[in-house]
LOVEX-823968 format. One record per residue (C-alpha): residue number from 1; chain; x, y, z; residue in three letters. Coordinates in nm, 4 decimals. Example, Ala and Ser with C-alpha at 12.3 -4.5 7.8 and 13.67 -1.06 7.14 Angstrom:
# residues 2
[pt 1; 'A'; [1.2300; -0.4500; 0.7800]; 'Ala']
[pt 2; 'A'; [1.3670; -0.1060; 0.7140]; 'Ser']
***
This chain:
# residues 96
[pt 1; 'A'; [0.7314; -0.3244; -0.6128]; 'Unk']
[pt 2; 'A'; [0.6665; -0.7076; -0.5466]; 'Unk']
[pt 3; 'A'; [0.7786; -0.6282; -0.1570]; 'Unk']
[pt 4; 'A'; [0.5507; -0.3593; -0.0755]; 'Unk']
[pt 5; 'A'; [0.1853; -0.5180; -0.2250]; 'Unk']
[pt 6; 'A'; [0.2488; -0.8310; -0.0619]; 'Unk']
[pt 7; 'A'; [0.3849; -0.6393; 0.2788]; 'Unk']
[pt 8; 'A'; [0.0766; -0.4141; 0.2649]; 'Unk']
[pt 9; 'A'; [-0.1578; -0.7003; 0.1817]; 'Unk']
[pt 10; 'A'; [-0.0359; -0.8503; 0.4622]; 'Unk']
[pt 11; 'A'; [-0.0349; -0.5257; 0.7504]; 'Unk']
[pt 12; 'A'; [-0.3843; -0.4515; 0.6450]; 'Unk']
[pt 13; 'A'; [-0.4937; -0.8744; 0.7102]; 'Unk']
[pt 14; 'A'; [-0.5929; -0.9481; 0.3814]; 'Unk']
[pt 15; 'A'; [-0.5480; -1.2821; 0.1522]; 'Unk']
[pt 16; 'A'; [-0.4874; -1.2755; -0.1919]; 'Unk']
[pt 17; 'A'; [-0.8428; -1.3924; -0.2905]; 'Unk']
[pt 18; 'A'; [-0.9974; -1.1434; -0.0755]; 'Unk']
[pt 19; 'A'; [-0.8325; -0.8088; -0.3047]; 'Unk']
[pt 20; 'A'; [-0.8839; -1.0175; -0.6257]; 'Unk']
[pt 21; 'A'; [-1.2380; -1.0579; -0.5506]; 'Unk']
[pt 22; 'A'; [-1.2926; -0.6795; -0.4155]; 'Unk']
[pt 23; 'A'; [-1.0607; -0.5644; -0.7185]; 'Unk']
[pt 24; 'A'; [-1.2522; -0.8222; -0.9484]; 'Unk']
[pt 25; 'A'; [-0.9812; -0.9781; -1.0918]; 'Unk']
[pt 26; 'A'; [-0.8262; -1.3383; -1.0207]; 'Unk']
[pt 27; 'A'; [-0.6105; -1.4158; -0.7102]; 'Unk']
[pt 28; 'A'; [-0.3400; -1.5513; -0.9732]; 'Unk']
[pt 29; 'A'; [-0.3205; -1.1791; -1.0952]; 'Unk']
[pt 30; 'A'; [-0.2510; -1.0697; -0.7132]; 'Unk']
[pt 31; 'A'; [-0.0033; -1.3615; -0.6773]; 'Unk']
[pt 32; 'A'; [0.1830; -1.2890; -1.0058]; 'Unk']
[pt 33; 'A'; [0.2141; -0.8492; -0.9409]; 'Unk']
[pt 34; 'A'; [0.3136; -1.0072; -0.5729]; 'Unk']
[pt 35; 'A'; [0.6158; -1.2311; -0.7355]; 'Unk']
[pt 36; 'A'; [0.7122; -0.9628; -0.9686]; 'Unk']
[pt 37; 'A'; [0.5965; -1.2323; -1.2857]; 'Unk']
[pt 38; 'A'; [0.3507; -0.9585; -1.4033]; 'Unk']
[pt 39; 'A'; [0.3592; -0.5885; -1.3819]; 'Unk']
[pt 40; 'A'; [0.0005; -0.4211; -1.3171]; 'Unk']
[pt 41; 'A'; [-0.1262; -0.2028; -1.5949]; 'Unk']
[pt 42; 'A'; [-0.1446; 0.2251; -1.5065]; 'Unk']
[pt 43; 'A'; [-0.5144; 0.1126; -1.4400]; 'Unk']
[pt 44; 'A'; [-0.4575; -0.1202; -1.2165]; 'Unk']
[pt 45; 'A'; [-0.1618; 0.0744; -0.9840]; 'Unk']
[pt 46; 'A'; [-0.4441; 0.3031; -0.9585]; 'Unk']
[pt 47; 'A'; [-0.7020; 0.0925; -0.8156]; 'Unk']
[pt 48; 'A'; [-0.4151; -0.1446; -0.5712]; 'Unk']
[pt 49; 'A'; [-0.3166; 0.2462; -0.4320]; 'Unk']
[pt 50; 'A'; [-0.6868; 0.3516; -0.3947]; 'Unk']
[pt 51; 'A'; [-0.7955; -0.0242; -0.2915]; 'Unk']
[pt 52; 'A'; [-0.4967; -0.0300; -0.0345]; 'Unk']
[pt 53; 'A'; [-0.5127; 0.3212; 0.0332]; 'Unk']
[pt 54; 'A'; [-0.1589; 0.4746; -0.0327]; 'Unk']
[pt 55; 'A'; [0.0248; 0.6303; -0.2919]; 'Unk']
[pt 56; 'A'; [0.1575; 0.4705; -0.6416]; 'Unk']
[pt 57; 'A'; [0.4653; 0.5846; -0.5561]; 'Unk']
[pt 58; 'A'; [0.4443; 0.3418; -0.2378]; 'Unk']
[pt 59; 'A'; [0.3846; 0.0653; -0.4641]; 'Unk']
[pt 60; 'A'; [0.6607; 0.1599; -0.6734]; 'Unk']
[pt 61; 'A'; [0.8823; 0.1349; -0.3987]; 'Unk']
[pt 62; 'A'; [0.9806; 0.5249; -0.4983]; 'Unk']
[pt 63; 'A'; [0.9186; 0.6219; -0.1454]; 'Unk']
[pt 64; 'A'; [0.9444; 0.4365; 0.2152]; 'Unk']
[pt 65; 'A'; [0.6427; 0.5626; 0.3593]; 'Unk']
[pt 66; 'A'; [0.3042; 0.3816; 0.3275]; 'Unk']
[pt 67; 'A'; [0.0997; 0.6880; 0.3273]; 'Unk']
[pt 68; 'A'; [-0.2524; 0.8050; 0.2293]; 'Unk']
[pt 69; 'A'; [-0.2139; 0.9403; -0.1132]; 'Unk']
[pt 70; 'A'; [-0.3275; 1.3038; 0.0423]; 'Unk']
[pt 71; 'A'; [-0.0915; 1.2835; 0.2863]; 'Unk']
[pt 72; 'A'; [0.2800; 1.4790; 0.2522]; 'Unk']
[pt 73; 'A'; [0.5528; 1.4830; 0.4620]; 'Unk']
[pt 74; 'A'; [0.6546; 1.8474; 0.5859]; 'Unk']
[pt 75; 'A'; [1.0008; 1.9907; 0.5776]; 'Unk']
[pt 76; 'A'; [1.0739; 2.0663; 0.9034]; 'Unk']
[pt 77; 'A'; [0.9681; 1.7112; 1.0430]; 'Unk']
[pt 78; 'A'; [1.2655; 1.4255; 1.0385]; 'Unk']
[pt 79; 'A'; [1.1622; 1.1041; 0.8567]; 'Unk']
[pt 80; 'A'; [1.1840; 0.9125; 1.1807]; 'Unk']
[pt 81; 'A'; [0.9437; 1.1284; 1.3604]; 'Unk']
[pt 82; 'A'; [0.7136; 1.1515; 1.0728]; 'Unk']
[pt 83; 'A'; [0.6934; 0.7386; 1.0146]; 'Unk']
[pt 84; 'A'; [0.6122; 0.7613; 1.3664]; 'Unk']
[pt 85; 'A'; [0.3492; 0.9653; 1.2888]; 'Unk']
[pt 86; 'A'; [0.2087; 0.7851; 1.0347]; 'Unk']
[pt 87; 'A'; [0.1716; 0.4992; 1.2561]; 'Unk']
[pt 88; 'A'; [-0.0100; 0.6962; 1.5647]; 'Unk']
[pt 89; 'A'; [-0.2587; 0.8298; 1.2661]; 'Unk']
[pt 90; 'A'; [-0.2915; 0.4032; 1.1259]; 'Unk']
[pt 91; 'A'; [-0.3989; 0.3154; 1.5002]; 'Unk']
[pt 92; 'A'; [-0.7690; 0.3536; 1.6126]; 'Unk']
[pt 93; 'A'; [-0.8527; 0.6287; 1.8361]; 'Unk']
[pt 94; 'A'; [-0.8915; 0.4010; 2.1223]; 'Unk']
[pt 95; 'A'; [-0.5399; 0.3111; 2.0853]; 'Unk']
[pt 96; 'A'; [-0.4146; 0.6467; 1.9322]; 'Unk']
***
């Protein structure tokens, strides 16, 4: 889990202070779910996969792909093709 809040923290531009603020707890908190020293509450996986806008299962490192929570990957579409995806959809539609 501790890879993919601090890697997602980090794609999205964000410090530490900035989500503890926005998720109003302390940047400590952040740092310790980050480092794996404190596991976040059912509550709280709900809010980091709202706040960071992907699924729990993300966070969990149960799946690769950092996706909307909405968002599910069809059958007939090869996990290559579909991360690809997922990063045209991340880009802004100037640059999509």
């Amino acid at each position: 889990m501790t890879n993919n809040l601090k890697q997602i923290r980090n794609s999205k531009n964000l410090l530490q202070t900035k989500v503890a603020i926005d998720l109003n707890i302390t940047q400590e908190t952040i740092s310790s779910y980050e480092t794996g020293r404190v596991f976040p509450s059912s509550d709280m996986l709900i809010k980091l996969a709202d706040y960071y806008n992907t699924s729990i299962d993300y966070l969990l490192c149960r799946t690769k792909f950092n996706l909307p929570i909405d968002t599910i990957k069809p059958n007939n579409i090869t996990d290559n093709d579909f991360k690809l995806l997922n990063k045209i959809k991340s880009l802004s539609i100037i640059n999509q």
